[in-house]
C-alpha positions in Angstrom: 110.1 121.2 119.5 107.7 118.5 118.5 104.0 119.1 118.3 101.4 116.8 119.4 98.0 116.3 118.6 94.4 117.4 120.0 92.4 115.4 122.1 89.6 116.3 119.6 89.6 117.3 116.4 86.5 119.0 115.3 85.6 117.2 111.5 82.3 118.6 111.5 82.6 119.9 108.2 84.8 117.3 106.7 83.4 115.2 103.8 84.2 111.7 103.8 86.1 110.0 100.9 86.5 113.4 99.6 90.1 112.0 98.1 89.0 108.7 97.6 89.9 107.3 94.0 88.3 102.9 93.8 90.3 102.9 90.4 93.6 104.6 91.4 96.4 101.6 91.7 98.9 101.6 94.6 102.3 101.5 94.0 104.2 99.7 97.2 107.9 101.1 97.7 109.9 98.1 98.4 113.0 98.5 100.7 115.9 96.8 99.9 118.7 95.7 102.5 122.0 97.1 101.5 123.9 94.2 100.9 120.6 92.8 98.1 120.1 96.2 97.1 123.7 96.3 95.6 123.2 93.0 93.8 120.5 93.3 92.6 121.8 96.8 91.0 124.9 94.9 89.6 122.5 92.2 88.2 120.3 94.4 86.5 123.6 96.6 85.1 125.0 93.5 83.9 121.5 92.6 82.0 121.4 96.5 80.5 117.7 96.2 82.4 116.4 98.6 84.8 116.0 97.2 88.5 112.3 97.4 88.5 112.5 95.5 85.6 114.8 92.9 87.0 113.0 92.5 90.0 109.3 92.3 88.6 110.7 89.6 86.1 111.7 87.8 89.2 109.0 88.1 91.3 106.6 86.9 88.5 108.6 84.2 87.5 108.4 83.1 91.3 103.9 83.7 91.6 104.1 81.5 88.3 106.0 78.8 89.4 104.0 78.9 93.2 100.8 79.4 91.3 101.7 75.8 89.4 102.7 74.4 92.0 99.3 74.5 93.9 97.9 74.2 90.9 
C-alpha cells in the first residue's frame, strides 16, 4: 500500500539549511545505455584503466578540444 503525503506539513520547528554544506562537491551518477555501457567496460579492460578513468579522460579531452575551438 503506498502512502501519500499531507496537505500540510507543520515545519515550525525546522531550521533551514540545517544540512547545507557551500563547499561539499556533487558527484553526478551517469547512466549508461547498455549497449555503451559494455563498450566502454571492454575499452577500459583493454586499457588495464578503470571506467571512470576512461571516461573522465574522454570527456576532458572533448571540454579541451570545445573550449579551443571557441576559443
Amino acid at each position: 500500500m503506498a502512502t501519500r503525503m499531507k496537505r500540510e506539513y507543520n515545519l515550525s520547528g525546522a531550521t533551514r539549511g540545517k544540512f547545507y554544506r557551500p563547499d561539499t562537491e556533487l558527484n553526478l551518477p551517469v547512466y549508461l545505455e547498455p549497449d555503451v555501457a559494455k563498450a566502454v567496460r571492454q575499452r577500459a579492460a583493454k586499457k588495464d584503466v578503470s571506467v571512470s578513468v576512461l571516461v573522465n579522460d574522454w570527456l576532458r579531452k572533448a571540454v579541451r578540444t570545445r573550449t579551443q575551438r571557441m576559443g
